[in-house]
N, C-alpha and C positions, 0 to 999 in steps of 0.2 A: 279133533280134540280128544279123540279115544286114548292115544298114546299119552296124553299129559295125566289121564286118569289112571292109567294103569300103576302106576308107585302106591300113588293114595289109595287108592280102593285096595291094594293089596295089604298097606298096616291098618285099614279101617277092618276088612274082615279077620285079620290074624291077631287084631289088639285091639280093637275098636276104637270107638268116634276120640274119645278121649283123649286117646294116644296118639288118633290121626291128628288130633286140633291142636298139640303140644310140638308135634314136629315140625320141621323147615320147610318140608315138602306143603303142609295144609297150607300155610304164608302165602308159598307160592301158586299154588293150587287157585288159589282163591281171588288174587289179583291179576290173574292171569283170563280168568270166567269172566271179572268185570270187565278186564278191556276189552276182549272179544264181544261180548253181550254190548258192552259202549258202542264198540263199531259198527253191529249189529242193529242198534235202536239210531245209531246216527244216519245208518242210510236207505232203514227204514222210514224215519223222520223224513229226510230229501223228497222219497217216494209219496210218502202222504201230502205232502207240501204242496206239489204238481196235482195232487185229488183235491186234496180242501179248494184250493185255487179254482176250481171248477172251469166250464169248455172244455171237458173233456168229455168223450161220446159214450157209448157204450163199451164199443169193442176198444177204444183205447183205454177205459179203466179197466175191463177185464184184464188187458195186456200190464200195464201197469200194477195192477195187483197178484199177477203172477211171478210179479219181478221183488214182491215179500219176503225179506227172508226170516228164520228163527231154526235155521238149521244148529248155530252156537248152541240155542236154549235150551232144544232138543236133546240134545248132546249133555246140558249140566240138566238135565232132569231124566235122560235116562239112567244114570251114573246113582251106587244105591249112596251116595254122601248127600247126605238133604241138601236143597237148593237154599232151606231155610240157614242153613249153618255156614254155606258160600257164601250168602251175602245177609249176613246179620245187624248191618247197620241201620239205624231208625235213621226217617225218614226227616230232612232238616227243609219244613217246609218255610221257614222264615229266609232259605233264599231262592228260592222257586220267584219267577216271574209273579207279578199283582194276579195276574190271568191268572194261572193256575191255583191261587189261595183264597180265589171267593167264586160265586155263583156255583153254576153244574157242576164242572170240573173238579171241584172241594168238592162236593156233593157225593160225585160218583167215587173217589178218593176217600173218601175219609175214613174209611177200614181200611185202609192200606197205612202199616203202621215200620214196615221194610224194607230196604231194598227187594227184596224176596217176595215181600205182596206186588209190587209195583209191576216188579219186571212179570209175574203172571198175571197178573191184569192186561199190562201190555201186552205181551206174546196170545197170548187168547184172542185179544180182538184182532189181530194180525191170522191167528190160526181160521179163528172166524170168514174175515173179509179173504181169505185164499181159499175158503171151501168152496169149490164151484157149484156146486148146488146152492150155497145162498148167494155166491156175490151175483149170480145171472137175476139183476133185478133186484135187487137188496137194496136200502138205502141205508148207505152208512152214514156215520156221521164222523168223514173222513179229517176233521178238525180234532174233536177230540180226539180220535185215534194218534195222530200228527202231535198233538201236544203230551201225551203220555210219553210216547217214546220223549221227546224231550224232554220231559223230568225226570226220565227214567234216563236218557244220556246224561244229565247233568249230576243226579246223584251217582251216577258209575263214575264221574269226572271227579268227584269229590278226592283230595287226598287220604289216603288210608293210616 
């Protein structure tokens, strides 16, 4: 994803954000981060799906949680164009699943006001459950982790 940054980062530093957000290049820049980051939370999503479902042992959710990825996010958050101006859209929870708009899930949610909160939210618990120091013996709570990215696939899926 390095080379898709290199245009933008070069008029963000020689003209700044402004200039970057007014060109053709930001447009693209930026729909380009979602659908990567979409495919990224989509098979992320899959991988959780297989954990929430439980029967799985030790050493196959370790393995399993190895197979995490958020290398894309990595990538739009080491780049100096905020992640907040990539994906600036609020958050349209009236079509989010029933699930996801009442109990915990609202709950733990409900500061997340972004695309941009959402997907770190997400990537963090994903960052989280891949730290092998916590996941040997951790109990996650591979459900919600699994339904984040799916709100977080589904508002990446939203048309722009």
């Amino acid at each position: 994803m390095a080379d898709l940054f290199t245009e933008p980062v070069r008029i963000f530093l020689e003209k700044g954000l402004e200039a970057l957000e007014r060109s053709s290049k930001f447009g693209d820049l930026a729909r380009s981060v979602a659908e990567r980051l979409r495919r990224e939370a989509a098979f992320d999503r899959a991988v959780l799906e297989a954990l929430a479902t439980g029967g799985v042992d030790g050493a196959r959710a370790r393995a399993l949680l190895a197979t995490l990825e958020d290398a894309e996010f990595r990538a739009a958050c080491g780049s100096p164009i905020p992640l907040a101006r990539l994906l600036p859209r609020k958050l349209d929870r009236d079509a989010w699943p029933e699930r996801f708009r009442s109990g915990r899930f609202r709950a733990r949610t409900q500061a997340d006001r972004t695309q941009a909160d959402l997907a770190e939210r997400a990537f963090r618990r994903i960052k989280l459950m891949r730290n092998p120091a916590l996941a040997d013996g951790a109990r996650f709570d591979y459900a919600y982790a699994r339904d984040l990215m799916a709100a977080l696939e589904g508002e990446l899926a939203r048309k722009r």
